[in-house]
C-alpha positions as CSV (number, residue, x, y, z in Angstrom):
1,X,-20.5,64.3,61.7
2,X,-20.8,61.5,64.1
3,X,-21.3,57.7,62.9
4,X,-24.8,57.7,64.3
5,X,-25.6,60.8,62.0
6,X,-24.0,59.9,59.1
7,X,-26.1,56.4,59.6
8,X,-29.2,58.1,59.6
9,X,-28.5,60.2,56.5
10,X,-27.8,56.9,54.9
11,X,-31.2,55.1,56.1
12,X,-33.0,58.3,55.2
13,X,-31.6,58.3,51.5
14,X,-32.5,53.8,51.1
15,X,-36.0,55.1,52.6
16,X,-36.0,57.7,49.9
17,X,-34.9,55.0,47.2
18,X,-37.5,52.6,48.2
19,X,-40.1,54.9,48.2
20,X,-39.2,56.6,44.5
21,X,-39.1,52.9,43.1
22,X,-42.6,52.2,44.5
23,X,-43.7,55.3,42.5
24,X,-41.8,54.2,39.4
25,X,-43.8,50.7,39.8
26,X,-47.2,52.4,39.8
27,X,-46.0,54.7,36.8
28,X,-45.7,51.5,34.7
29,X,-49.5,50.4,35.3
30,X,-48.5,47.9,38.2
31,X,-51.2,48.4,41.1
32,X,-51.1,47.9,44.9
33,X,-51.6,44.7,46.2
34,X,-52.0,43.5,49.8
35,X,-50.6,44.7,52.1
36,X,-49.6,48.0,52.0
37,X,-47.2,50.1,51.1
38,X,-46.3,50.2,48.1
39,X,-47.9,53.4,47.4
40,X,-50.2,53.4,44.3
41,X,-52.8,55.3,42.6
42,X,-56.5,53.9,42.7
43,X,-58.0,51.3,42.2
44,X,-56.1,49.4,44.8
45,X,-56.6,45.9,46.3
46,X,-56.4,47.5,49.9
47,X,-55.9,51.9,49.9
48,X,-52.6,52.7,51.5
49,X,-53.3,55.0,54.2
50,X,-51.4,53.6,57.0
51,X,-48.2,55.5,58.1
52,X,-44.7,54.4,57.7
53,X,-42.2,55.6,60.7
54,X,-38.5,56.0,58.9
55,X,-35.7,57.4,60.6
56,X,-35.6,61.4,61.1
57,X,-38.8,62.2,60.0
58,X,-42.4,59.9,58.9
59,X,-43.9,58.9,55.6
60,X,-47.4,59.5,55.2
61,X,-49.5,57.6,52.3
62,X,-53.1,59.4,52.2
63,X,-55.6,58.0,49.4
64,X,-56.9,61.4,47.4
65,X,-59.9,61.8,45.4
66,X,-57.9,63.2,42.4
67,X,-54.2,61.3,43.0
68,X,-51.1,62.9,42.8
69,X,-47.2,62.5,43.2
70,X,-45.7,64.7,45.6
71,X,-41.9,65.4,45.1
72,X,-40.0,66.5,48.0
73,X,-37.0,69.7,48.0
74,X,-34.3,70.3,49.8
75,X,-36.5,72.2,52.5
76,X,-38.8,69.3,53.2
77,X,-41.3,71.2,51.0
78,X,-43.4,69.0,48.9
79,X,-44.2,70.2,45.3
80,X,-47.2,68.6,43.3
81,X,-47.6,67.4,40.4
82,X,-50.4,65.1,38.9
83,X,-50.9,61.2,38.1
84,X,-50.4,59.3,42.0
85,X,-51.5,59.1,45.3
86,X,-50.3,61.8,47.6
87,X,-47.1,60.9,49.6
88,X,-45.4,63.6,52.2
89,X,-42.4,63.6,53.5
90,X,-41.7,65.5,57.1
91,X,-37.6,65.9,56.7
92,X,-36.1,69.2,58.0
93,X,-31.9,69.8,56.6
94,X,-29.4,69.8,59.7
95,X,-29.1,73.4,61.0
96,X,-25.2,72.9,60.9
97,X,-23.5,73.9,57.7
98,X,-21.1,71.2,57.3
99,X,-24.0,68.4,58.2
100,X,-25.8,69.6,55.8
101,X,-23.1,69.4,53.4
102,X,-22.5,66.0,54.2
103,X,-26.4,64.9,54.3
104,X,-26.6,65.9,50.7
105,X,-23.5,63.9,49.6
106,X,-25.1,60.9,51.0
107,X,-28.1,61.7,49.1
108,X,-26.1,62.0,46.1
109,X,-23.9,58.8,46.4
110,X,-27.4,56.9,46.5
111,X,-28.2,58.1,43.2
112,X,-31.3,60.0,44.9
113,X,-30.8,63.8,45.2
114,X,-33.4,66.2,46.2
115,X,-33.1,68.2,42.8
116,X,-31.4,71.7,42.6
117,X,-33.6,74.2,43.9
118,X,-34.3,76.7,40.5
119,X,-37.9,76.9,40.0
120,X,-39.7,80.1,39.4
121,X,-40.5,81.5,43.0
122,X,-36.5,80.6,44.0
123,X,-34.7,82.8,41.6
124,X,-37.4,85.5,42.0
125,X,-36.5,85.1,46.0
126,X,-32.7,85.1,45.1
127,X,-32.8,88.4,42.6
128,X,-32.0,90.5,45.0
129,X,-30.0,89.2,47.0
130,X,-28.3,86.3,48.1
131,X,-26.8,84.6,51.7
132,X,-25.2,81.1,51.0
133,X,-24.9,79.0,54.2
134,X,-21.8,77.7,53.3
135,X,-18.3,78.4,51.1
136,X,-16.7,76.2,48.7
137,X,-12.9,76.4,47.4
138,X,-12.9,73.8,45.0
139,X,-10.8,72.6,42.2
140,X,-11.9,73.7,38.7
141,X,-12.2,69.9,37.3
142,X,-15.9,69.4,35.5
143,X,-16.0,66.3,37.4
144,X,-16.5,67.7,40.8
145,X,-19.4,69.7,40.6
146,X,-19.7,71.2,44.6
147,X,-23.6,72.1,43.8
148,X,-23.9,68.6,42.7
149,X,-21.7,66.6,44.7
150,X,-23.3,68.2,47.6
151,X,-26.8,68.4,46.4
152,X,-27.6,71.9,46.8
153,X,-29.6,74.4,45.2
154,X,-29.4,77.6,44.1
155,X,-28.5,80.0,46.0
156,X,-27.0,78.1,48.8
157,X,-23.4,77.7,47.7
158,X,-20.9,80.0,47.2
159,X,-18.7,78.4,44.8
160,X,-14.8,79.3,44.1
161,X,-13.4,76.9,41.7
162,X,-9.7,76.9,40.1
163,X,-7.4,74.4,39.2
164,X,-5.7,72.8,42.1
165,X,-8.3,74.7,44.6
166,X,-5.0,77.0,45.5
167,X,-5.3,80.4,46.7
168,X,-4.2,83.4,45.3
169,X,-5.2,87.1,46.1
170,X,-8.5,87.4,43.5
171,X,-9.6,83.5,45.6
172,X,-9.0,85.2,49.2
173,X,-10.9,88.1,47.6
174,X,-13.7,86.0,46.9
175,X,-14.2,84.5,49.9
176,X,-13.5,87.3,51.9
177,X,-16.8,88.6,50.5
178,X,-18.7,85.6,51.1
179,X,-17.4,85.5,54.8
180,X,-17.5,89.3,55.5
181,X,-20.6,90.4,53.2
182,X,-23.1,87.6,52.9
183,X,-22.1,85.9,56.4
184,X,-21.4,82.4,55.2
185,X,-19.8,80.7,58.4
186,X,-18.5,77.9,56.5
187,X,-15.8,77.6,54.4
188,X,-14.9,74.3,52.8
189,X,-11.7,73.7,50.8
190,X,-12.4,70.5,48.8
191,X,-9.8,68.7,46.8
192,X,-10.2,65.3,44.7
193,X,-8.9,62.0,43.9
194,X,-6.3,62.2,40.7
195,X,-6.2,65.7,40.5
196,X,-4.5,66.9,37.5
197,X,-3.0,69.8,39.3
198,X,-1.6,68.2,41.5
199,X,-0.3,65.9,39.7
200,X,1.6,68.1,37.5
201,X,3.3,69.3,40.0
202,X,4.3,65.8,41.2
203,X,5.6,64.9,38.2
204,X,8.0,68.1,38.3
205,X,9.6,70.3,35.3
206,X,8.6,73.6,33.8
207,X,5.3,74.0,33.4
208,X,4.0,76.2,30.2
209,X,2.5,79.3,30.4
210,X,0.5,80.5,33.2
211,X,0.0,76.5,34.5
212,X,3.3,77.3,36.1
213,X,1.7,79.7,38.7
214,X,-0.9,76.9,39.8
215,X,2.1,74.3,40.0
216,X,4.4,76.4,42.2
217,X,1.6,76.8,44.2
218,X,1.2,73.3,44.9
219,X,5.1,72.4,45.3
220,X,5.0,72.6,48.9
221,X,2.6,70.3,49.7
222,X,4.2,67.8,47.0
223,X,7.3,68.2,48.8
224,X,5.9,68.1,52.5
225,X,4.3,64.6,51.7
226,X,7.2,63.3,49.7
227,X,8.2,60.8,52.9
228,X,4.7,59.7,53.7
229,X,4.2,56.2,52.8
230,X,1.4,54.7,50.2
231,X,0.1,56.6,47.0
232,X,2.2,59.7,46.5
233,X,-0.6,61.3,44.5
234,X,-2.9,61.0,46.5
235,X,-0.6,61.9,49.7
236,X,0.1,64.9,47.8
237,X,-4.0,65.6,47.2
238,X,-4.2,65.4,51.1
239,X,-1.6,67.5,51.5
240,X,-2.3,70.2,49.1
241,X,-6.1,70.7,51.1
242,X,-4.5,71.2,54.4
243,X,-1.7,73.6,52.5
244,X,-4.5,75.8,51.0
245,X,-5.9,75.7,54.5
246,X,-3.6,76.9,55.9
247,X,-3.0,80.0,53.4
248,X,-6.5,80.7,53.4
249,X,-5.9,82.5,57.0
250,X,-1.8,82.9,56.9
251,X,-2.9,85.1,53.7
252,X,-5.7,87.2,54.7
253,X,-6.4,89.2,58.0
254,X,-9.9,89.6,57.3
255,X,-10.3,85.4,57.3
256,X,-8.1,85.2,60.2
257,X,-10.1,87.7,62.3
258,X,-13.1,86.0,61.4
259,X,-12.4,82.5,62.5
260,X,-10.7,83.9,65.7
261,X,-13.9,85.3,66.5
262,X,-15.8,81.8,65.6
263,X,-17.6,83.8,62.9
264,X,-16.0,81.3,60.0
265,X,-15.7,77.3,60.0
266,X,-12.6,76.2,57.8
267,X,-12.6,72.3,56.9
268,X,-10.9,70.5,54.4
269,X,-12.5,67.6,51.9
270,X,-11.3,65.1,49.2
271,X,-14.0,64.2,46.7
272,X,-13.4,60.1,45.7
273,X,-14.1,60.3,42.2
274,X,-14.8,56.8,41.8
275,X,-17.3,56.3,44.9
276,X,-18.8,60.1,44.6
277,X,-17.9,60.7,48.5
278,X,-16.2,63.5,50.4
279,X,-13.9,62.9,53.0
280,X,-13.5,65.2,56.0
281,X,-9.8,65.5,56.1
282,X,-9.0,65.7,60.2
């Protein structure tokens, strides 16, 4: 995503901000003033009716007989409710899978997400079948969320989470169906600051059990980044996306054939724990 996009998925989500505060300020019995916006329910000092141009899209404050609050989805489709004036929001997602990835992970390091997508009408739409815009091998820690961290709904993701977001035959398996079946053309393999994978494998030994089969997995990426300089955790994080990458096709013909043909989009991420954003990992 360019700089200029990525800034206009940030002024879109302060426009969003500003605009939910105004409505939380007329939900606590403050009332408009003069001049306008904020948007509030009648009676006002001066209607708000004038528009608002905002980057990607306008905001339109009409005065209704019976006011109510209008919350917008993920699709640009506003859903109402009761209580406030009317307020509409023309946005439309990025056609491109990985934009739209990134567009909702600005939304949701400003603390304003669209809402996952699970009323009613969806999951009757998504009973029968399904077709995910985009794949997601992800590590299995409850702290990074891909349907959250990306702020998307049901049905749009096709999630694949274990620890250490390694691959192994039942993972290739996975997405091979999401690639081959449901045509997803975009496969993201996202990793995360700290891992605890990753970290056990770092720190070396014998791991117990079955961890050992995530670990040995992991080794070579510990031991390709062993010289680099800075945080060797975090050097080894990096390294074990691009490794998993890289097995993704070196493991499967199917997900070879498909990216040769241009059919399937593989990018790797690292999720910053502390600051909530992903990093496309060049």
């Amino acid at each position: 995503m360019t700089h200029e996009k990525l800034a206009s998925v940030g002024a879109r989500a302060v426009l969003v901000a500003a605009l939910a505060a105004a409505l939380s300020a007329c939900a606590s019995g403050r009332r408009c003033g003069s001049p306008c916006p904020p948007p509030c329910p009648p009676p006002c000092a001066s209607p708000c009716a004038a528009p608002v141009s905002a980057p990607q899209g306008q905001v339109l404050m009409v005065p209704t007989v019976k006011p109510q609050i209008v919350v917008v989805d993920g699709t640009g489709v506003a859903a109402p409710g009761t209580g406030f004036v009317t307020m509409s929001v023309e946005s439309r997602e990025p056609t491109d899978p990985l934009e739209r990835l990134m567009a909702g992970n600005a939304r949701f390091v400003a603390e304003r997400p669209l809402h996952a997508d699970a009323r009613t009408g969806r999951r009757a739409q998504l009973a029968t079948s399904q077709a995910p815009f985009a794949i997601v091998l992800g590590c299995a820690d409850s702290r990074v969320g891909p349907e959250l961290v990306f702020d998307q709904g049901l049905g749009d993701l096709f999630v694949v989470r274990v620890a250490g977001n390694v691959v192994d035959p039942s993972i290739l398996g996975s997405i091979e169906y999401a690639a081959e079946h449901l045509h997803s053309t975009l496969l993201v393999v996202l990793g995360h600051e700290r891992c605890g994978a990753v970290s056990a494998a770092l720190d070396g030994g014998e791991a117990p059990g079955n961890i050992k089969s995530l670990v040995d997995a992991i080794q070579p990426a510990v031991a390709s980044s062993a010289a680099e300089p800075g945080d060797k955790l975090d050097n080894a994080v990096r390294a074990n996306v691009r490794l998993q990458e890289q097995n993704v096709r070196a493991r499967s013909a199917i997900l070879d054939h498909l990216i040769a043909d241009g059919k399937l989009r593989v990018v790797g991420a690292r999720y910053d724990l502390d600051t909530g954003e992903v990093e496309i990992l060049k």
